[in-house]
C-alpha positions in Angstrom: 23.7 -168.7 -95.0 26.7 -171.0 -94.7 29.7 -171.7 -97.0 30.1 -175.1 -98.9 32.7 -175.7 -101.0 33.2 -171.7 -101.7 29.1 -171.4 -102.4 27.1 -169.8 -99.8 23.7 -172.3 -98.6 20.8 -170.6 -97.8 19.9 -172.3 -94.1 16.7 -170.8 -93.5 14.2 -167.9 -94.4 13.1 -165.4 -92.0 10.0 -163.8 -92.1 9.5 -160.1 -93.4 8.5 -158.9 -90.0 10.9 -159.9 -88.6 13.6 -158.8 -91.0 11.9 -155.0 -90.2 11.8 -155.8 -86.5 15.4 -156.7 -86.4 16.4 -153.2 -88.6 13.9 -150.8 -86.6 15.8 -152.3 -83.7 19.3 -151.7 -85.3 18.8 -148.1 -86.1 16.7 -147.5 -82.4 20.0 -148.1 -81.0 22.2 -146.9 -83.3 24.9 -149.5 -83.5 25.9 -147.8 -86.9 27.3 -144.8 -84.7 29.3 -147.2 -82.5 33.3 -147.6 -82.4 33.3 -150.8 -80.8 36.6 -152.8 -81.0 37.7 -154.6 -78.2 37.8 -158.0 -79.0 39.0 -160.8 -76.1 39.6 -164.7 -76.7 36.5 -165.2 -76.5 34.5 -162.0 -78.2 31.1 -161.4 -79.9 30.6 -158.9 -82.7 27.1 -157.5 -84.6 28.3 -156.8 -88.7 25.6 -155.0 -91.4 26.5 -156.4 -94.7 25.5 -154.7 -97.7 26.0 -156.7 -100.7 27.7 -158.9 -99.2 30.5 -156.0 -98.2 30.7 -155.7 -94.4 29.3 -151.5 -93.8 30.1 -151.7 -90.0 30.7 -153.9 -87.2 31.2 -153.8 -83.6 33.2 -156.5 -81.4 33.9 -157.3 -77.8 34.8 -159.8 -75.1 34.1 -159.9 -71.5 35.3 -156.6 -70.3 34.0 -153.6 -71.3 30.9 -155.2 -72.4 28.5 -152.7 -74.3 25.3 -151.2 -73.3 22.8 -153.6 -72.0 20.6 -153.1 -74.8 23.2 -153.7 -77.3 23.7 -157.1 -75.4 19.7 -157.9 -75.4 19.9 -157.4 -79.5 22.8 -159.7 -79.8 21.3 -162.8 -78.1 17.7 -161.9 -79.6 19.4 -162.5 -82.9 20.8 -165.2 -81.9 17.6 -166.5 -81.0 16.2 -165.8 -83.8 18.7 -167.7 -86.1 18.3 -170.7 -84.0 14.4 -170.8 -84.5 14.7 -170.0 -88.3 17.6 -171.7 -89.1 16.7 -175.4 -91.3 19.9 -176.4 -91.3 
């Protein structure tokens, strides 16, 4: 989703397997459990919204990066919202 004019756009829809894919993933590595805050000028952050409240969210820049898995889910989801995004 994007913001115009103070109304969120759908950009694209992403299939159901994948939306599972992409949670089983989230809860594998529990990135719920992680106190992550070390944002840089340049920094990269995973957020769960619920209801459009943010529930948790991790951040960090180049040094000290996370886990290498938790770095492998970040740019799969990126990925993903490139090849699902119709914007």
């Amino acid at each position: 989703m994007k913001k115009e004019g103070g109304e969120l756009k759908l950009w694209g829809k992403m299939p159901s397997n994948f939306k599972h894919q992409i949670f089983a993933n989230y809860n594998h590595l529990k990135i719920s459990s992680l106190n992550i805050n070390n944002p840089g000028n340049a920094y990269y952050f995973i957020g769960y919204q619920k209801y459009g409240q943010t529930v948790h969210k991790i951040t960090w820049g180049n040094a000290p990066a996370p886990d290498k898995e938790i770095i492998l889910f970040y740019n799969m989801m990126l990925e993903m919202v490139k090849k699902f995004a119709t914007h």
